[in-house]
Backbone bond lengths (Angstrom), bond angles and torsions (degrees), N, CA, C in turn:
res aa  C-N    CA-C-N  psi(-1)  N-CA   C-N-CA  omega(-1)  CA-C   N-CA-C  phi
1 X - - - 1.454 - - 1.537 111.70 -
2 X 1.283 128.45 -26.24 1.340 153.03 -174.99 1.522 101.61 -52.44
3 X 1.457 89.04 -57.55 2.030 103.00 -169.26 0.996 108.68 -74.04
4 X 1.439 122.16 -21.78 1.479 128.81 -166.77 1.647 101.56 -82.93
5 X 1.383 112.12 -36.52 1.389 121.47 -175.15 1.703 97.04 -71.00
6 X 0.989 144.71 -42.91 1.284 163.96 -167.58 1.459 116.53 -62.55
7 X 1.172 88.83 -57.32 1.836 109.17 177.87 1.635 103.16 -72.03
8 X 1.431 132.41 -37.89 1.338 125.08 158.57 1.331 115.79 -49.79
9 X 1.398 146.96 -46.20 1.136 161.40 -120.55 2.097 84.62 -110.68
10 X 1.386 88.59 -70.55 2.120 91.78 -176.92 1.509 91.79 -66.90
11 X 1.288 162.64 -30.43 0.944 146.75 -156.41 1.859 108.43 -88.40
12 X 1.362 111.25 -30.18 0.949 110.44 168.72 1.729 134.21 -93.37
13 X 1.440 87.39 -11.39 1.484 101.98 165.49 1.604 132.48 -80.55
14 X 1.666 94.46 -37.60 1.311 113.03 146.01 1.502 129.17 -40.93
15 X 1.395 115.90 -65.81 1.719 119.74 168.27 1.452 118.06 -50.62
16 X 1.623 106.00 -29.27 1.476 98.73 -170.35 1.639 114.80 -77.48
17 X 1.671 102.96 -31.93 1.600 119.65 174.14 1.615 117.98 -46.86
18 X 1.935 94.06 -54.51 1.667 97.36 175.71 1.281 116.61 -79.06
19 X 1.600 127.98 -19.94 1.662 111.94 170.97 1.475 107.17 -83.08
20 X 1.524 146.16 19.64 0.971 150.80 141.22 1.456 132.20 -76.63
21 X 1.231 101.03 -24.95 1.562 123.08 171.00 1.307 114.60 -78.91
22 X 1.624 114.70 -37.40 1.621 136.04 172.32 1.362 109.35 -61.16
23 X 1.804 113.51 -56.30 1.721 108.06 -123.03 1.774 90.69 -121.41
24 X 1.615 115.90 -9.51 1.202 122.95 -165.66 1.670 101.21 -43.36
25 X 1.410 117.33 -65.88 1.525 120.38 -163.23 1.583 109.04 -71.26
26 X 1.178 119.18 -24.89 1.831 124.22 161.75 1.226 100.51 -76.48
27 X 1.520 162.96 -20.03 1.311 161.90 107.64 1.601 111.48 11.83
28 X 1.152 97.47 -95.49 1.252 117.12 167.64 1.661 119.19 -30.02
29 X 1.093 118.21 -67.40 1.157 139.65 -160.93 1.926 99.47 -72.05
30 X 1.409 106.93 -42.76 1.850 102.29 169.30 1.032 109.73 -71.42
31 X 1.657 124.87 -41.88 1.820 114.76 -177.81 2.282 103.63 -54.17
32 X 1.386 113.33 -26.05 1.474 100.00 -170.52 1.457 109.03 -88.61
33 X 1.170 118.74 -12.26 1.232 119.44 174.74 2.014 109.16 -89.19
34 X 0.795 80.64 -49.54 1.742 91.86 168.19 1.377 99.66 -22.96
35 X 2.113 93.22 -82.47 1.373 110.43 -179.60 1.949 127.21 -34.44
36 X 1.709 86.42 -54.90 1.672 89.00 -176.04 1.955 103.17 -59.50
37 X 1.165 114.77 -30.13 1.393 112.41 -166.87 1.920 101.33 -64.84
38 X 1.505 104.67 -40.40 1.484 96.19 -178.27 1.212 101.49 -82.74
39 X 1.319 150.22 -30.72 1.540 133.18 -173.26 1.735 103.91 -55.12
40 X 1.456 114.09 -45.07 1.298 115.70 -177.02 1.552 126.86 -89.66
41 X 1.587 80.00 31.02 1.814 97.40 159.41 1.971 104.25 65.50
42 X 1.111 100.72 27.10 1.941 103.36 172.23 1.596 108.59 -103.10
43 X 1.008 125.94 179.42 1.251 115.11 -165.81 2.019 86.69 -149.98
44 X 1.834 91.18 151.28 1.676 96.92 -175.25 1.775 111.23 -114.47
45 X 1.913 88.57 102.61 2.092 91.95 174.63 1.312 99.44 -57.75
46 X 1.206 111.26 163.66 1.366 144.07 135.84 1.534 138.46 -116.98
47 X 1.407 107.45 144.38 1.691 109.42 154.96 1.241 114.21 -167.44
48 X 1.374 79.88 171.79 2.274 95.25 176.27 1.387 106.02 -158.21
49 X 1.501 109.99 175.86 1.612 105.78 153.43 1.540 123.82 -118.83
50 X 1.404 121.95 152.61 1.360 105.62 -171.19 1.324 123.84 80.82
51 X 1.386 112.05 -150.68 1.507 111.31 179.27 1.658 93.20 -52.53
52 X 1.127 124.85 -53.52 2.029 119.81 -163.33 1.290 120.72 -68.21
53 X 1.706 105.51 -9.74 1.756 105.34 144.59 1.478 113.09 -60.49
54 X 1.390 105.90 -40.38 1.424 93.13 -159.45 1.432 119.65 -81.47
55 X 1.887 115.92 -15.72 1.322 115.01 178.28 1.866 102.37 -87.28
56 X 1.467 101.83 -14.83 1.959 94.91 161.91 1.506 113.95 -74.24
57 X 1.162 117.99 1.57 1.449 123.52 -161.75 1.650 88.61 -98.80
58 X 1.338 115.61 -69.34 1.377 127.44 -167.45 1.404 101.48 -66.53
59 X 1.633 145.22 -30.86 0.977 129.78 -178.83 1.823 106.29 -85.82
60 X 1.260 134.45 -3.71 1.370 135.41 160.84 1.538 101.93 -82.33
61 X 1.299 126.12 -39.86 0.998 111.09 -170.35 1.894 126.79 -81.63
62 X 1.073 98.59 -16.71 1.598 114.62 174.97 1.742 88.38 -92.30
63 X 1.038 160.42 -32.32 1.347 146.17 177.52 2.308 101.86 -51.00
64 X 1.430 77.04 -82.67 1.403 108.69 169.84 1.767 115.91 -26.42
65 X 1.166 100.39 -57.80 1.850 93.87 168.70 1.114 110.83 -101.10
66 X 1.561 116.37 -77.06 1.365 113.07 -169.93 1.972 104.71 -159.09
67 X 1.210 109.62 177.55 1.209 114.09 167.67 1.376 117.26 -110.23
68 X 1.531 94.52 -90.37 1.687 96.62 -173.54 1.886 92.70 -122.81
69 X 1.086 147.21 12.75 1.121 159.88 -123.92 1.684 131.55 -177.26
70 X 1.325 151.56 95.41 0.968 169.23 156.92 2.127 94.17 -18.52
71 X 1.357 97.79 114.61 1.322 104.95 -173.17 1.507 122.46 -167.72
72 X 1.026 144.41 -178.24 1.925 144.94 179.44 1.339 80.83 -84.59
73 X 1.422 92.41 150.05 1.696 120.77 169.71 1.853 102.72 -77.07
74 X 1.330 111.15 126.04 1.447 122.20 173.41 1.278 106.02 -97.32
75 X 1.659 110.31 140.58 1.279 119.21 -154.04 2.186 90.32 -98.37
76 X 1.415 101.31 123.75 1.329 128.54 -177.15 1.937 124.21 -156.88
77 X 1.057 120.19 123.49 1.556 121.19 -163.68 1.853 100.13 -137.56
78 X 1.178 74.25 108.39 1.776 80.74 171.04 1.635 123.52 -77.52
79 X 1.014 149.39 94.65 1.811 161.70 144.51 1.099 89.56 -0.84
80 X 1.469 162.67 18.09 1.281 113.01 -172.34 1.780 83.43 -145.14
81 X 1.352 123.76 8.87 1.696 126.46 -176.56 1.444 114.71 -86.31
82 X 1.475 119.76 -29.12 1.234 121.09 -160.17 1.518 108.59 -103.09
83 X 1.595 103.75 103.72 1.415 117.16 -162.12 1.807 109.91 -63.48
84 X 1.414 103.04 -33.40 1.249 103.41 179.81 1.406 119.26 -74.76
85 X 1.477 114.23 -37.76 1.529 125.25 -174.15 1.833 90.29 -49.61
86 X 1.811 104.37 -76.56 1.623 114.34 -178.67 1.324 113.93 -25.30
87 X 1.210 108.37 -78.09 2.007 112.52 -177.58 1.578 116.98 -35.31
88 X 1.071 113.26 -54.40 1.320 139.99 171.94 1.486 114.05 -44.85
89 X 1.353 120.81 -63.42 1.439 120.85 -169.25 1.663 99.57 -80.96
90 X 1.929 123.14 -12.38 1.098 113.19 -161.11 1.654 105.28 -101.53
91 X 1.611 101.05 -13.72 1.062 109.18 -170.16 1.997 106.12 -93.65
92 X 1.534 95.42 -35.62 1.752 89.37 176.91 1.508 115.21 -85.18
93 X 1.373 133.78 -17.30 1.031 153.29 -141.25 1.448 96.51 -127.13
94 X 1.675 90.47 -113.91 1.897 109.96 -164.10 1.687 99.86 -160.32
95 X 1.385 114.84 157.02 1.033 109.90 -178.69 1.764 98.69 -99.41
96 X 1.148 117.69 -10.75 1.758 112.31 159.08 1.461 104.27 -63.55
97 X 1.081 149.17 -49.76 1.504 148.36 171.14 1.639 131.37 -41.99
98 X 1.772 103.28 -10.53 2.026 104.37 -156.23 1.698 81.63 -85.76
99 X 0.827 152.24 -40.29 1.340 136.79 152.19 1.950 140.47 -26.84
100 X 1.117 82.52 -78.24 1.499 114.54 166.50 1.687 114.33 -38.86
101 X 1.524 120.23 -53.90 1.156 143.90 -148.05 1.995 90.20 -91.38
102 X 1.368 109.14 -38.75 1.256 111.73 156.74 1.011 133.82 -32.61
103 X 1.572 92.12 -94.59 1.868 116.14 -179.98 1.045 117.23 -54.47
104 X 1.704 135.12 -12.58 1.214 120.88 152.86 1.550 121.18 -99.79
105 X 1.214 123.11 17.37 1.435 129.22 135.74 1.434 127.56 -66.71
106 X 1.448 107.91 -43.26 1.322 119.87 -152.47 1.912 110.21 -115.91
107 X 1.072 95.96 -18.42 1.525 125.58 -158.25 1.473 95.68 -76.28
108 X 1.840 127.08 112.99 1.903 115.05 171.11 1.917 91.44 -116.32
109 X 1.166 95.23 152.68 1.429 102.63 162.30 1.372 118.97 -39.22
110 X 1.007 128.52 -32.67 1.439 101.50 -176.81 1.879 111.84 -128.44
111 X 1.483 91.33 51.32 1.372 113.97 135.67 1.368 140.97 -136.12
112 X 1.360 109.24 -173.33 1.496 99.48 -157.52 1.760 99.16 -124.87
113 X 1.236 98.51 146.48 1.648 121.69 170.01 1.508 98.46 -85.34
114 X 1.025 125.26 126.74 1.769 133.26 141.71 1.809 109.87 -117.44
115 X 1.605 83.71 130.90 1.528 101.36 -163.67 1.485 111.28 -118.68
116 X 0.699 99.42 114.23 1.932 98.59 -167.72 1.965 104.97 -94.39
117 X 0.935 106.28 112.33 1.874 111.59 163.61 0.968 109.57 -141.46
118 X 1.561 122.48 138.96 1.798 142.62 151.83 1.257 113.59 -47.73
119 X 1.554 125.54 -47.05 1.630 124.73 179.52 1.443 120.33 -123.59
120 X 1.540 118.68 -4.19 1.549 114.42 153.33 1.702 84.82 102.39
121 X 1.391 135.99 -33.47 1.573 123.34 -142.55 2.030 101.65 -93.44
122 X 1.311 119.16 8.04 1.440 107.94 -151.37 1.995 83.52 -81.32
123 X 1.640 88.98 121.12 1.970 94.14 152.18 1.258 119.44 -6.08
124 X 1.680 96.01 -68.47 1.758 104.73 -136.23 2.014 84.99 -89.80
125 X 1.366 125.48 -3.54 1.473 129.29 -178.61 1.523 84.32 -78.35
126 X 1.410 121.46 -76.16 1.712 116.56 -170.74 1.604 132.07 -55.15
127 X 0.922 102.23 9.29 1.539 123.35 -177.44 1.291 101.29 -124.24
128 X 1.011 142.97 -25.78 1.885 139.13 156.80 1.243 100.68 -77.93
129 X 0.838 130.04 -74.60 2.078 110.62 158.59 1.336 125.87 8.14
130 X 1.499 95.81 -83.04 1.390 114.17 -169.58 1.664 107.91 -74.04
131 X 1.333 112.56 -26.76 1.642 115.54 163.74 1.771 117.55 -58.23
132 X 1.499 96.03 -48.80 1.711 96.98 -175.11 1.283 96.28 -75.99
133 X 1.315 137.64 -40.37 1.864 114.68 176.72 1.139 114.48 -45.84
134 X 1.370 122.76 -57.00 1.468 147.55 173.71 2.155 106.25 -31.95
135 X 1.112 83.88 -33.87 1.656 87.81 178.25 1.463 115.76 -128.26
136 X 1.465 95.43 33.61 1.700 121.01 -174.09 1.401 104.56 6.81
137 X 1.333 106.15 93.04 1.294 120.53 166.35 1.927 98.68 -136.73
138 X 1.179 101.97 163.52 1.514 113.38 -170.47 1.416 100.94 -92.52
139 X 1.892 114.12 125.79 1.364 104.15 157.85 1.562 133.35 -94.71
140 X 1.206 127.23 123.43 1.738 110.17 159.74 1.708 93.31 -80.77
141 X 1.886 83.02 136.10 1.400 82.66 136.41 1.673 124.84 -158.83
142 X 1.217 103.10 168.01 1.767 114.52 -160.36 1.422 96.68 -87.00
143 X 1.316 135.65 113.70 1.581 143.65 175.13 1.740 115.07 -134.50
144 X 1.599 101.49 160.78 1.239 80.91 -168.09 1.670 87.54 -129.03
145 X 1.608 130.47 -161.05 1.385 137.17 152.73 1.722 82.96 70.24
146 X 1.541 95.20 -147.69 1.937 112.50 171.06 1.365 115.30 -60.68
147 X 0.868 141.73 -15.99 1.245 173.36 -169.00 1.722 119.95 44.78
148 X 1.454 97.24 39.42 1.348 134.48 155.66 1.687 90.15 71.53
149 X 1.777 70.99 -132.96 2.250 93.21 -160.02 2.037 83.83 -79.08
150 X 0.758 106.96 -48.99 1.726 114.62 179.71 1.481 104.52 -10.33
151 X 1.772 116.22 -73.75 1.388 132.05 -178.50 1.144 103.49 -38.73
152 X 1.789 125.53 -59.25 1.243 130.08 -145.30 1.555 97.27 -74.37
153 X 1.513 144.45 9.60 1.019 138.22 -139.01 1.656 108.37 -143.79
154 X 1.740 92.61 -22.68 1.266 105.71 175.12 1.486 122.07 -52.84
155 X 1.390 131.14 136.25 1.707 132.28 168.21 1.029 121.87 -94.23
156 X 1.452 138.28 154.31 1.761 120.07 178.56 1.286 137.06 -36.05
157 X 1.679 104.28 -29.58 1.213 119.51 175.19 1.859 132.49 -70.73
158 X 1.341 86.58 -30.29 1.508 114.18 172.18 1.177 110.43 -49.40
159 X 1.622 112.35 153.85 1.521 107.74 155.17 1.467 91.99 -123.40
160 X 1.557 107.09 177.19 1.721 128.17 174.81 1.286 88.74 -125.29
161 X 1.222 129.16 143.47 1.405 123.71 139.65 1.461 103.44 -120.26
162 X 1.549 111.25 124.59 1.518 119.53 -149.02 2.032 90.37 -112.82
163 X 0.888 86.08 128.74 1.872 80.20 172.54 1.236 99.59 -114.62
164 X 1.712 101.23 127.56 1.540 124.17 -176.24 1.866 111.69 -53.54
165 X 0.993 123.53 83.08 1.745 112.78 -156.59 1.738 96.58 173.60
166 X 1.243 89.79 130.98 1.895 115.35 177.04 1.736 105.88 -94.68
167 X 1.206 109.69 -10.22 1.807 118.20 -151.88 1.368 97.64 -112.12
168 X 1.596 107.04 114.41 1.557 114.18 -163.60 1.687 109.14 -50.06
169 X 1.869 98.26 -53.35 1.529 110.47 -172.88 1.505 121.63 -49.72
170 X 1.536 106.03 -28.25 1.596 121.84 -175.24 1.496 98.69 -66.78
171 X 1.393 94.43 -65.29 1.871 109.21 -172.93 1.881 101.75 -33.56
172 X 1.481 115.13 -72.77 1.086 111.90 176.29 1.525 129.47 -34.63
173 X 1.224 107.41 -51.74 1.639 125.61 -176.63 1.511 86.21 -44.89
174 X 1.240 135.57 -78.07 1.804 159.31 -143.29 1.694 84.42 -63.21
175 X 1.639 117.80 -74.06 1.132 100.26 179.93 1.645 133.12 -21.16
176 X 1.416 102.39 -70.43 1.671 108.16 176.98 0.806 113.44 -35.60
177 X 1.569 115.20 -62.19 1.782 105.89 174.76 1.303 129.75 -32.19
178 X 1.675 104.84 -65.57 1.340 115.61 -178.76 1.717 98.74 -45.27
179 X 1.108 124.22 -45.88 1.616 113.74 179.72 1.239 126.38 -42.51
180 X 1.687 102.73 -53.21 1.787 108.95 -169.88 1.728 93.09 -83.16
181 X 1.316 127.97 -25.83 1.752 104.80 166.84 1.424 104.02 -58.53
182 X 1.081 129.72 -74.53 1.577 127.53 174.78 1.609 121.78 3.71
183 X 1.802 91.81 -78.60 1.912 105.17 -179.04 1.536 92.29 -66.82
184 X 1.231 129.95 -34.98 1.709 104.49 -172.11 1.334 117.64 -76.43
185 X 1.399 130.19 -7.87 1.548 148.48 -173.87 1.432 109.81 -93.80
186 X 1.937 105.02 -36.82 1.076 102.93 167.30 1.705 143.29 -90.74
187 X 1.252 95.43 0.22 1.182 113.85 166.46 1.454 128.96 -105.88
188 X 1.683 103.05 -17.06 1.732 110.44 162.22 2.053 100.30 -72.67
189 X 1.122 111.44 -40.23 1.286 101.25 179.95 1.599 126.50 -61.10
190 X 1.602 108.03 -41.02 1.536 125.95 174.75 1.299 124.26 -65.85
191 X 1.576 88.02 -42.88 1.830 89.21 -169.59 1.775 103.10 -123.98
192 X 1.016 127.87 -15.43 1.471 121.55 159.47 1.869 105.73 113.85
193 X 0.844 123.01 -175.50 1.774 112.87 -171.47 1.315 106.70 -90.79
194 X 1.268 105.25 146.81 1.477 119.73 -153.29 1.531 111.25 -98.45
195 X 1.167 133.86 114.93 1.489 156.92 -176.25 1.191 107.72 -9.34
């Protein structure tokens, strides 16, 4: 059981080495757009399902208060908290829609959707897509494997950040990261390097 615990540990350290080798300069390049999107007063949705609700959860929620650093609250709202909105749109509607039905409520041009999935294929992911184009706003999104129907959906403007990895648990692990580089990029950019 030892090795088994072990082999999780290099296996995920491993994925994190090669999606750093991959995703470093698309890294970079989403924390400045991020940034430019909040200087100009837009604000960044999120969603996922599953665990990738929950790293859209944690990456709204470290915007919103804080990260690692004493700072203004950045304006960010995760799609996937409001039990009534979800039930509601899944129950009168579709549960491909509790997204969708959002971002074009809530959704202005000059903000951004970040969409977090392990395999790119979820409904209600391709229909928040096609909602935030619809209200031309820019998506990132966090994918892992081929990075499914997601990729195929991408616009010039878009980014993918694709993590090199078939293995749901890995994909996730990489995500987070990619999150806390994010708030730390976005707050070296906003507020300047930290004491």
């Amino acid at each position: 059981m030892q090795e088994r615990i072990t082999r999780h540990f290099s296996d995920s350290i491993d994925a994190k080495i090669r999606a750093a080798e991959a995703l470093t300069p698309l890294i970079d390049q989403t924390a400045e757009i991020m940034t430019q999107t909040l200087l100009n007063e837009g604000k960044i949705l999120t969603c996922g399902n599953g665990g990738s609700a929950g790293n859209a959860q944690h990456f709204s929620s470290e915007l919103l208060n804080r990260f690692e650093r004493e700072r203004p609250s950045l304006p960010a709202l995760s799609l996937t908290t409001d039990t009534s909105t979800l039930t509601s749109i899944a129950d009168d509607y579709s549960y491909n829609e509790i997204f969708s039905k959002q971002i074009r409520a809530l959704g202005q041009p000059d903000d951004i959707l970040l969409l977090i999935s392990a395999t790119g294929q979820s409904p209600n992911i391709i229909q928040a897509i096609q909602a935030a184009h619809d209200r031309e706003m820019i998506v990132i999104a966090l994918t892992g494997n081929d990075g499914g129907n997601v990729a195929r959906l991408m616009q010039p403007e878009d980014i993918e950040l694709r993590v090199p990895s078939s293995v749901p648990a890995r994909v996730h692990e990489v995500h987070m990261l990619l999150i806390h580089c994010f708030c730390d990029l976005i707050d070296e950019h906003l507020f300047g390097s930290a004491g």
